[in-house]
matplotlib code that plots the C-alpha trace (Angstrom):
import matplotlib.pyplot as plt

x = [-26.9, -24.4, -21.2, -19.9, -22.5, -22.7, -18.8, -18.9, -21.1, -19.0, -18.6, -14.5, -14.1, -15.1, -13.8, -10.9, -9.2, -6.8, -4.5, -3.6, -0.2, -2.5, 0.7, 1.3, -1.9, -3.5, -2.6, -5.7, -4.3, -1.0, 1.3, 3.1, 1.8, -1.0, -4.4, -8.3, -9.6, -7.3, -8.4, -12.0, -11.1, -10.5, -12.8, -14.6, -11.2, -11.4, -15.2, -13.8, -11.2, -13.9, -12.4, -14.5, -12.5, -9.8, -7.1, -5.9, -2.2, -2.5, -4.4, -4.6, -2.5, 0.5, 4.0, 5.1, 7.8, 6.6, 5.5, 2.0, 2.5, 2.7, -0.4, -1.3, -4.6, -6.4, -9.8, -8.4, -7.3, -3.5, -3.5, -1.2, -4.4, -7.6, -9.4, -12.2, -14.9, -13.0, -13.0, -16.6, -17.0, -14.4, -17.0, -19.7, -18.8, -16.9, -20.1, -22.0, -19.6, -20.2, -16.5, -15.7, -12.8, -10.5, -8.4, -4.7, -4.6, -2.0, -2.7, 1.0, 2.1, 1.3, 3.2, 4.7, 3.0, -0.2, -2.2, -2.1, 1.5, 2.2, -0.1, 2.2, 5.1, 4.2, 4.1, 4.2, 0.7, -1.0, -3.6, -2.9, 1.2, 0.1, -1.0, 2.3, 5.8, 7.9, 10.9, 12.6, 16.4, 19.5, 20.8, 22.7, 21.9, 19.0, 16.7, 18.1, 19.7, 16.6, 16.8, 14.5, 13.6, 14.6, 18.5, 19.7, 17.9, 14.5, 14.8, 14.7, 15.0, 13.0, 14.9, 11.9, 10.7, 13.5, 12.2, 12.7, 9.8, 9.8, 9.8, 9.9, 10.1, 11.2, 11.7, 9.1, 6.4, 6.5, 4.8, 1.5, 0.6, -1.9, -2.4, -3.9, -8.1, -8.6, -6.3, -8.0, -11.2, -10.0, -8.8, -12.0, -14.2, -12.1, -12.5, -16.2, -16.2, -14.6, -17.4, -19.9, -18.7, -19.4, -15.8, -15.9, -12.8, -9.4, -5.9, -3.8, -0.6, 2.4, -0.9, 1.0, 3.3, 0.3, 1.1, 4.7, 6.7, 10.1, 11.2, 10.9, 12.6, 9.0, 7.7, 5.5, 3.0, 2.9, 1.0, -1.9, -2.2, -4.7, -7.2, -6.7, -7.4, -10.7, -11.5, -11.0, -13.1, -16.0, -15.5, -15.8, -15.5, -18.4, -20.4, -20.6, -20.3, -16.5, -13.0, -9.9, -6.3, -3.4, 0.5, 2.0, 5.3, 6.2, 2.6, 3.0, 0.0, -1.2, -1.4, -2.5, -5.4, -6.0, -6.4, -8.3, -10.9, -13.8, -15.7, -14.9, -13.5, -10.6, -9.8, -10.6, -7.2, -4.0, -0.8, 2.0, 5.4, 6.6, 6.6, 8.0, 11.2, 12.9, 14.8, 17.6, 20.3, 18.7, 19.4, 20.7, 18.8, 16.7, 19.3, 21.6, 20.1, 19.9, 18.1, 14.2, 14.0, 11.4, 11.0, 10.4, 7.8, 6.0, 6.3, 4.9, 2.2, 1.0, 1.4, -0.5, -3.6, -3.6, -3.8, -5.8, -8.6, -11.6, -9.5, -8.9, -8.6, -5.6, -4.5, -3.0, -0.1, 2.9, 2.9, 1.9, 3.8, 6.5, 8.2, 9.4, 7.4, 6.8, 7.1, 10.9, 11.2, 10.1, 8.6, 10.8, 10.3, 12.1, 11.2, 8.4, 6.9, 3.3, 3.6, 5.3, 2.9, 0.0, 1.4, 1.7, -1.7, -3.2, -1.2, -1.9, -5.8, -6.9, -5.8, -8.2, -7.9, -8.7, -6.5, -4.9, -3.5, -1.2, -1.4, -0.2, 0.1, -2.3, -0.6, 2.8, 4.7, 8.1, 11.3, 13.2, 17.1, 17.7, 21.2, 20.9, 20.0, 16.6, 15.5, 13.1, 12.8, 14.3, 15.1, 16.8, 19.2, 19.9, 21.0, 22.7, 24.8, 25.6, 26.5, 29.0, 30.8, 30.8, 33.2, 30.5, 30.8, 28.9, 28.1, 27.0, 24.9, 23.6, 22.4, 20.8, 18.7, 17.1, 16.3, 14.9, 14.2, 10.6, 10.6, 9.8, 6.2, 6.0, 6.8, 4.2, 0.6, 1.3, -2.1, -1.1, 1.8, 1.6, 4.2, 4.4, 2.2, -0.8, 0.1, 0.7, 0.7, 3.5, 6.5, 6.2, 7.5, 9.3, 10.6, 8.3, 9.4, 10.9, 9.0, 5.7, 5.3, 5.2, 3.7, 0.0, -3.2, -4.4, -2.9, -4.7, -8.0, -9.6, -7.1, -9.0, -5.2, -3.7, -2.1, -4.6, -7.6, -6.2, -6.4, -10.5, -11.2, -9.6, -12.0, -14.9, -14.1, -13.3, -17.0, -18.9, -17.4, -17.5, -14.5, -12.4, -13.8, -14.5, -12.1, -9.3, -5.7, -3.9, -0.4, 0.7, 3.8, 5.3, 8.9, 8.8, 11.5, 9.8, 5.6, 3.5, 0.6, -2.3, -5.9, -9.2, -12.0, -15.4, -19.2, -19.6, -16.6, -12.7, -10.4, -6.9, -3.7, -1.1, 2.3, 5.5, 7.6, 10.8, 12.1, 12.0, 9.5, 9.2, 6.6, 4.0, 2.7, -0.9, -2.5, -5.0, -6.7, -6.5, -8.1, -11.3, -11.6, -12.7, -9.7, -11.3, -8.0, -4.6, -1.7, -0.8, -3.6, -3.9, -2.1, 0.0, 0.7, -1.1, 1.8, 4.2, 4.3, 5.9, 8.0, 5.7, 3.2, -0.1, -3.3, -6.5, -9.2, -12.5, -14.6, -18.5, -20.3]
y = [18.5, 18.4, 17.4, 16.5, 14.1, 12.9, 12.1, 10.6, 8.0, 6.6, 2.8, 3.0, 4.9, 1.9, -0.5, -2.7, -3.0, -5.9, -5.9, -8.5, -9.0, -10.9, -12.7, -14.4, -14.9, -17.9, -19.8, -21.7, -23.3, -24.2, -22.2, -20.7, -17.4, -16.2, -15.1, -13.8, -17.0, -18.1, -14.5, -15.6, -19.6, -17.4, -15.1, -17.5, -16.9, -13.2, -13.1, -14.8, -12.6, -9.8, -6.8, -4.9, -4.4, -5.7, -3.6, -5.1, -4.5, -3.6, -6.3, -4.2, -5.6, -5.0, -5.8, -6.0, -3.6, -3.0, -5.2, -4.2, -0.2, -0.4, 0.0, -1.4, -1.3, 0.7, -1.5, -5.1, -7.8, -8.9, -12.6, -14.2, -12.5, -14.2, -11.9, -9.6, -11.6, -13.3, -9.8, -9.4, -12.3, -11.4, -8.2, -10.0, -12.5, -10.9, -8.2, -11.5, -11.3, -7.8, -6.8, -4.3, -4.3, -1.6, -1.4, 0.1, 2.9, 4.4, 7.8, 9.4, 7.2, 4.0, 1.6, 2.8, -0.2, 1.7, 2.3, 6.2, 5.9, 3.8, 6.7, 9.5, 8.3, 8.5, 11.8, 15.5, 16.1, 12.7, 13.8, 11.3, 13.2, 15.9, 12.9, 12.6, 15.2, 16.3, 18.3, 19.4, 18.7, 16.8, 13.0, 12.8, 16.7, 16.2, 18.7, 19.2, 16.8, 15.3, 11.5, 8.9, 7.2, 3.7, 5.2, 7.1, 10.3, 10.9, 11.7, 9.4, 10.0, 8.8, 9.9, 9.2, 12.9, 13.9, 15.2, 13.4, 12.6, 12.3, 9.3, 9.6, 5.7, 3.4, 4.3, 2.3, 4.3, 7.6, 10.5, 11.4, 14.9, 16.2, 19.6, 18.2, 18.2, 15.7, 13.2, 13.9, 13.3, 9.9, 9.1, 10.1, 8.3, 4.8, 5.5, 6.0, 2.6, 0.1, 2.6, 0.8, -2.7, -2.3, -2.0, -0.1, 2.3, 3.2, 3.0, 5.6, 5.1, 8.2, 10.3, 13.7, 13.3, 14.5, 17.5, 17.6, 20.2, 19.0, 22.4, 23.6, 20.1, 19.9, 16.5, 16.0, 18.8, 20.5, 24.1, 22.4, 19.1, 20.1, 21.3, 18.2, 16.3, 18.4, 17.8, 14.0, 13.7, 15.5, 13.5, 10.2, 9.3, 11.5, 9.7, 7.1, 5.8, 4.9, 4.9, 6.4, 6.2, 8.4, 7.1, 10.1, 9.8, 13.9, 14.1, 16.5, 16.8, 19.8, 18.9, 15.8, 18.0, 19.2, 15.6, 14.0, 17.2, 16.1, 18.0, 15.0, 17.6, 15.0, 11.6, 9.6, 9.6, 9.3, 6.5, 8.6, 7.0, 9.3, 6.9, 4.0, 5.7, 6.2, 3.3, 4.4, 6.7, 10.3, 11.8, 8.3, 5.5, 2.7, 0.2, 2.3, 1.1, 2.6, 1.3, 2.4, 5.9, 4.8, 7.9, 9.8, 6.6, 8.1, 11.6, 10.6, 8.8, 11.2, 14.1, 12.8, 11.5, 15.2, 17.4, 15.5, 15.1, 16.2, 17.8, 14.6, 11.5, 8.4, 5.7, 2.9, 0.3, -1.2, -3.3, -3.6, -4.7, -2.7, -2.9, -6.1, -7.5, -5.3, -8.6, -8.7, -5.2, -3.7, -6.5, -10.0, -12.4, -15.4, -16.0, -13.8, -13.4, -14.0, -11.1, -8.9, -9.3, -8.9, -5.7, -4.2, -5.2, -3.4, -0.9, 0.5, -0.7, 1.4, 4.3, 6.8, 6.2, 3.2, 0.4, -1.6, -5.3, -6.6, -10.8, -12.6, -10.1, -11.3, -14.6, -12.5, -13.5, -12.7, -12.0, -14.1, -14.4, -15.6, -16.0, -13.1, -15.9, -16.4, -12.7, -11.3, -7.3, -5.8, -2.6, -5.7, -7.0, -3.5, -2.0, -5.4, -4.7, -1.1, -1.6, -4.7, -2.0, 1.1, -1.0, -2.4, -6.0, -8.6, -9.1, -5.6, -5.9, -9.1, -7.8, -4.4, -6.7, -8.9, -6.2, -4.2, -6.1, -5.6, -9.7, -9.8, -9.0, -10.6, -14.4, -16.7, -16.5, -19.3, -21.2, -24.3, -26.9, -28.8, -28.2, -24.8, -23.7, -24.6, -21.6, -23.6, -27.1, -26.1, -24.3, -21.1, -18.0, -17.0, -19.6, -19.6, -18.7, -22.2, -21.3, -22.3, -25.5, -23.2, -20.4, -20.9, -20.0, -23.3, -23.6, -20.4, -19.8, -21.6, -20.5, -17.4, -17.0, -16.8, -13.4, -14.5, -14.7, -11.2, -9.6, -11.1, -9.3, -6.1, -5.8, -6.6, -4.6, -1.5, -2.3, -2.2, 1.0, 4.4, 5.6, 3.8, 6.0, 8.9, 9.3, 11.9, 11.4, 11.9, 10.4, 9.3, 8.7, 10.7, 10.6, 6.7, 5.5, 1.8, 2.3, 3.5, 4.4, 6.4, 7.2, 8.2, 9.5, 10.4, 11.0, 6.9, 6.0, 6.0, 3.5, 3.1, 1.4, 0.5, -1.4, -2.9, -1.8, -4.3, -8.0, -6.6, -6.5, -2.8, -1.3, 0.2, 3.7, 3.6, 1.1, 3.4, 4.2, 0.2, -0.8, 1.2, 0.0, -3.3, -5.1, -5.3, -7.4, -8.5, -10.6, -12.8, -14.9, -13.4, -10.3, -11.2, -7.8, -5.0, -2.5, -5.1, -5.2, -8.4, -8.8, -6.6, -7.1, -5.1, -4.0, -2.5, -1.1, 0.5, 2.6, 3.2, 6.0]
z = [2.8, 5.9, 3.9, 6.9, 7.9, 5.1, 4.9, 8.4, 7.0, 3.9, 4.4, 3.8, 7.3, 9.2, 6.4, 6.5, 2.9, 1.8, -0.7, -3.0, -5.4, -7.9, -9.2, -5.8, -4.0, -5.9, -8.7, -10.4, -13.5, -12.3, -14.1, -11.3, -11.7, -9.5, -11.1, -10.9, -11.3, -7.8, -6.1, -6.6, -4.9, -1.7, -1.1, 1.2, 3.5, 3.2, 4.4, 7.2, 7.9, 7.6, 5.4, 3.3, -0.1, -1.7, -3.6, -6.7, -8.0, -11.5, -13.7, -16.7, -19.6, -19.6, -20.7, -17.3, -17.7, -14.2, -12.8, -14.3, -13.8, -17.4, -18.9, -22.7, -22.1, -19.3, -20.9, -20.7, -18.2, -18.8, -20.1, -17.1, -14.7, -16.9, -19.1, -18.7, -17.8, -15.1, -13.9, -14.0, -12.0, -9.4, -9.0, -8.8, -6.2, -4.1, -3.7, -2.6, 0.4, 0.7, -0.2, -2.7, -5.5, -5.7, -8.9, -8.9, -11.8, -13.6, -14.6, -14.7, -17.6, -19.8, -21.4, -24.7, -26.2, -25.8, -28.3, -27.6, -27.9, -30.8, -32.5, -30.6, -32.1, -35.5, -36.1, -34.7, -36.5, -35.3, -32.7, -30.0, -30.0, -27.3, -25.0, -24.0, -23.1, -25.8, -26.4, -29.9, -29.2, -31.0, -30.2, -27.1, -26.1, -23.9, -23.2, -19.4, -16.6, -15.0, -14.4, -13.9, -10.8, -12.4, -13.7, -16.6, -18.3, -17.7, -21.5, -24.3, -28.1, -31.2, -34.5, -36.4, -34.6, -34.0, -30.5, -27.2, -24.6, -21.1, -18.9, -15.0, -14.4, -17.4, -20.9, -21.5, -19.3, -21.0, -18.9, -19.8, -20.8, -18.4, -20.0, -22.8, -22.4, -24.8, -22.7, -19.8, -20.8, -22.6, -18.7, -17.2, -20.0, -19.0, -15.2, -15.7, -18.1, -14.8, -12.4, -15.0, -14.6, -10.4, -9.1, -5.6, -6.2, -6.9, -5.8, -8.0, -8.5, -8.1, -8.3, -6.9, -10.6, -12.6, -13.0, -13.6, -15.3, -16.9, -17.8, -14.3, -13.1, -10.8, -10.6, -8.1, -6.5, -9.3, -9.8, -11.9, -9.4, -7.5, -10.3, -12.2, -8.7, -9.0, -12.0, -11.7, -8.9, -10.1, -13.7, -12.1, -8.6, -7.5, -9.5, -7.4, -3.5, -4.1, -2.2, -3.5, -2.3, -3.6, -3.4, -2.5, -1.6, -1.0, 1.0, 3.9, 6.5, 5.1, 1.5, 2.7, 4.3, 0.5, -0.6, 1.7, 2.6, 3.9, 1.1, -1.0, -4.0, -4.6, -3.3, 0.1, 1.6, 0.7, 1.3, 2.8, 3.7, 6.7, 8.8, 6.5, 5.8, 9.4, 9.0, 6.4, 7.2, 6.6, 2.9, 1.8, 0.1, 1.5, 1.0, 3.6, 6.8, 10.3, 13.6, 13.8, 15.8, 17.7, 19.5, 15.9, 15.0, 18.0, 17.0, 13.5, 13.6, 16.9, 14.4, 11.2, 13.6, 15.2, 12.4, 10.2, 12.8, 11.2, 8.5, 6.8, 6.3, 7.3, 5.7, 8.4, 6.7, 7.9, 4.8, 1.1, -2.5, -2.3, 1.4, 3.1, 6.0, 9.1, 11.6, 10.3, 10.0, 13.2, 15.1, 15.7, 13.3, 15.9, 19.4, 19.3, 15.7, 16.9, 20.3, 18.0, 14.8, 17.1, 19.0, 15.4, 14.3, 17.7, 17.5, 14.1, 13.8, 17.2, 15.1, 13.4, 9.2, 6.9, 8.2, 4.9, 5.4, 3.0, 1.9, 4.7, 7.0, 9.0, 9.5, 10.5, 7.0, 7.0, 5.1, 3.4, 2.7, -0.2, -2.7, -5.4, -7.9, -6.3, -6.5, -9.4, -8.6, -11.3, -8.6, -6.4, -9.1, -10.7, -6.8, -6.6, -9.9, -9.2, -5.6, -6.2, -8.9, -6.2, -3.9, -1.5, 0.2, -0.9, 2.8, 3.3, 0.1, 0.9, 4.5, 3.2, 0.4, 2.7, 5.2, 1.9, -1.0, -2.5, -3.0, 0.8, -0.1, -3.1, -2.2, -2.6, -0.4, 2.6, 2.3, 4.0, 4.9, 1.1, -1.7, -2.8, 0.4, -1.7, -3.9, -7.2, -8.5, -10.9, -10.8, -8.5, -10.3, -7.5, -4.5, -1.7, 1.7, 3.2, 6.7, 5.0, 7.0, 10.2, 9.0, 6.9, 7.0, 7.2, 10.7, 12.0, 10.4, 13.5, 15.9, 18.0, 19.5, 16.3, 14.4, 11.9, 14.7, 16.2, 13.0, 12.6, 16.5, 15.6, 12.4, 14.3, 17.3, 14.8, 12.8, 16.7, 18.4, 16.8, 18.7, 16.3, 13.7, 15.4, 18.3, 18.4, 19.4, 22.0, 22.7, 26.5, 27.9, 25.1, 26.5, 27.0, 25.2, 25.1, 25.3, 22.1, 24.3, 23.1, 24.1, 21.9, 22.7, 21.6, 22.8, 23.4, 24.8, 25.6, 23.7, 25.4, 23.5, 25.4, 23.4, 24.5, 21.3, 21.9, 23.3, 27.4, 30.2, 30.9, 33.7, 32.8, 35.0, 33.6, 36.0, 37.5, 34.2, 32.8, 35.9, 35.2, 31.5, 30.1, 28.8, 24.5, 23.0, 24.2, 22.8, 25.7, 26.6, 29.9, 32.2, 34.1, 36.3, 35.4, 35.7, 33.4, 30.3, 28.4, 25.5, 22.6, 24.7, 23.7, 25.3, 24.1, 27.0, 26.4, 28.3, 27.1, 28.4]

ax = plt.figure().add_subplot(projection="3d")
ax.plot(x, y, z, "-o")
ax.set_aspect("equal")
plt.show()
């Protein structure tokens, strides 16, 4: 069989996936806390919209350590979400609407209220002890000077074994041992288990951490990550017609080349964050801001559409659970919140990859600035804490949180202009944005001119024209310091993006070539001169042959 035929005809390269924060999408018993049952109330409202999957943040049970990147249970639903059978009927009718349920995995670490760790813990001799990292040692001399992503040693001690095990993240999501064959085939047995129940694929969390070696201080890309990518694939996801995303925060082109080969050895695509990290001073965190180089935006995404062309595969976000809303970010969330949320949503979805949209991105959701006492992120209110104690002004701090703060994302679903935004009938557990009156999704679901009816076009447009999926990449007016414009091209036809990145009017120089296309989706309701461009304004042309 052609592999590469074959791979240009899987259904998530001309799919549109949406992801959902189950806890603050829909809330169906009134409890404050989003859950399946809610998910399943709307999925007459994503049919509309038109994706083709959902992503699930984690569901599994959990103690929400993590906000559910703490896994009890890889087998079970967490009680706040439903249980398991709500599950199976989220699968099920959702694949009445044709759309597909992609589950967020942890495979780097669990909970240490897992079962397999419970068992680890109580002895060196107890088989389930090698699932996880250990290292002989004594109290308070730690095996070296790592330290975890969440503060303090990436070490932690239990005087029981006298030994200490390793935790990248929390001390309560101890690292699993990879090298162990009897893990991995545990992992691969569970994968194949959810394959079983009908889910359509797999987001998997810190994925390039696999195969991490302490001793060596490597933690991501490891020697080993690539055979265990191989194995896993051919354990489980080949098994079936799925889609797989890896976060890989260290992802270069070329190992994202590695991961995303079109011989389908190891996962679909992966999310990298080049792009989403050019706005914080460079070598600093993400709390230190700096103005968006839009001239390296350019350069970025020009470079990851290039060399993966038919070497790999994209994934296309300006959003998900983690980073605040794009529209605030890089857009303008006042005067022109609906040009600029548009001209992002053109921008990105006229490129070659998957395109992902996060909950209410597609109504151009925003930030929100709240006191400290309103925010829930545990990484918020620890940067907080230190910060204040380091000297810095509670202005500054203030500022850099509601530019940053993960609680951007994760404010309640805006469903319409009613208490609570029609979220919850009880208590929210976290204060919904106070712009919900303005900005719903009961106001725009039969608006054609609104971000929510842009976002339905571009779906459609990219389901009917193989040039989305097939086109390659070339950037124009590369030294433009206010244009992203960009052409593609394939056998059938000529797609041509052309977007006004900030608040100006700015001319345009590629009138000749618009004038010969057919104009597929704008932002202003008509063009005013052909050779100016608006405030954000964005075009999209096509040319069949």
């Amino acid at each position: 069989m052609d592999i590469m035929k074959e791979n240009r005809n899987k259904w998530w390269k001309s799919a549109v996936i949406y992801q959902i924060y189950p806890r603050s999408f829909a809330d169906s018993n009134n409890d404050g806390i989003g859950d399946l049952q809610g998910i399943i109330s709307k999925l007459d409202y994503l049919e509309n919209l038109g994706i083709n999957a959902i992503w699930l943040s984690p569901v599994c049970k959990s103690p929400q350590d993590d906000n559910g990147y703490d896994i009890s249970d890889y087998q079970d639903i967490d009680p706040m979400f439903g249980t398991l059978e709500d599950m199976e009927e989220l699968i099920k009718e959702a694949k009445k609407r044709d759309i597909r349920i992609i589950m967020d995995l942890v495979l780097n670490h669990s909970s240490d209220e897992h079962r397999w760790f419970q068992e680890a813990k109580k002895s060196r001799e107890n088989p389930y002890h090698d699932y996880y990292v250990w290292r002989d040692g004594k109290e308070g001399v730690f095996p070296n000077d790592m330290r975890a992503t969440f503060g303090g040693s990436a070490w932690e001690w239990v005087p029981e074994l006298q030994q200490y095990y390793f935790h990248q993240f929390s001390v309560k999501q101890p690292d699993l041992n990879w090298e162990n064959p009897r893990l991995r085939q545990e992992i691969y047995d569970m994968i194949n288990w959810w394959i079983g129940k009908g889910v359509g694929g797999f987001r998997l969390d810190v994925i390039d951490q696999i195969a991490k070696e302490p001793d060596k201080r490597i933690t991501n890309n490891g020697p080993r990550l690539h055979e265990y990518l191989r194995e896993l694939s051919r354990e489980t996801f080949q098994k079936a017609d799925l889609v797989t995303v890896g976060e890989t925060w260290g992802a270069t082109t070329e190992l994202a080349k590695l991961y995303s080969n079109p011989d389908n050895s190891e996962l679909s695509m992966v999310f990298q964050f080049e792009h989403i990290c050019l706005d914080q001073i460079e070598g600093k965190e993400k709390w230190d801001l700096a103005p968006l180089p839009f001239m390296k935006l350019k350069e970025v995404f020009g470079r990851w559409q290039t060399e993966l062309y038919q070497k790999g595969w994209n994934s296309l976000f300006w959003d998900n659970h983690d980073l605040p809303r794009i529209v605030s970010r890089w857009g303008n969330d006042g005067k022109y919140r609906v040009e600029s949320a548009k001209m992002l949503a053109i921008l990105l979805h006229g490129m070659q990859g998957t395109p992902y949209i996060y909950q209410g991105e597609e109504l151009g959701m925003t930030n929100v600035a709240y006191d400290i006492a309103e925010y829930r992120d545990i990484e918020t209110l620890n940067v907080y804490k230190e910060r204040l104690e380091k000297g810095f002004t509670q202005e500054d701090l203030m500022r850099s949180i509601h530019a940053k703060s993960r609680d951007n994302a994760r404010t309640p679903m805006q469903w319409n202009a009613e208490e609570n935004a029609g979220f919850t009938g009880g208590e929210p557990w976290i204060k919904v944005n106070p712009n919900y009156k303005e900005i719903n999704a009961a106001k725009q679901v039969d608006d054609e001119d609104s971000i929510f009816g842009c976002y339905k076009e571009l779906i459609r447009l990219r389901k009917n024209y193989p040039v989305f999926m097939e086109g390659n990449f070339q950037i124009l007016l590369k030294e433009d310091e206010a244009i992203f414009a960009y052409a593609r091209e394939d056998d059938t036809a000529e797609l041509l993006v052309v977007c006004n990145f900030f608040d100006q009017t700015v001319s345009c120089p590629l009138e000749e070539r618009m004038a010969s296309m057919k104009l597929l989706i704008g932002n202003y309701k008509e063009i005013d001169q052909m050779t100016i461009l608006r405030p954000y304004e964005a075009r999209m042309y096509l040319r069949e042959k």
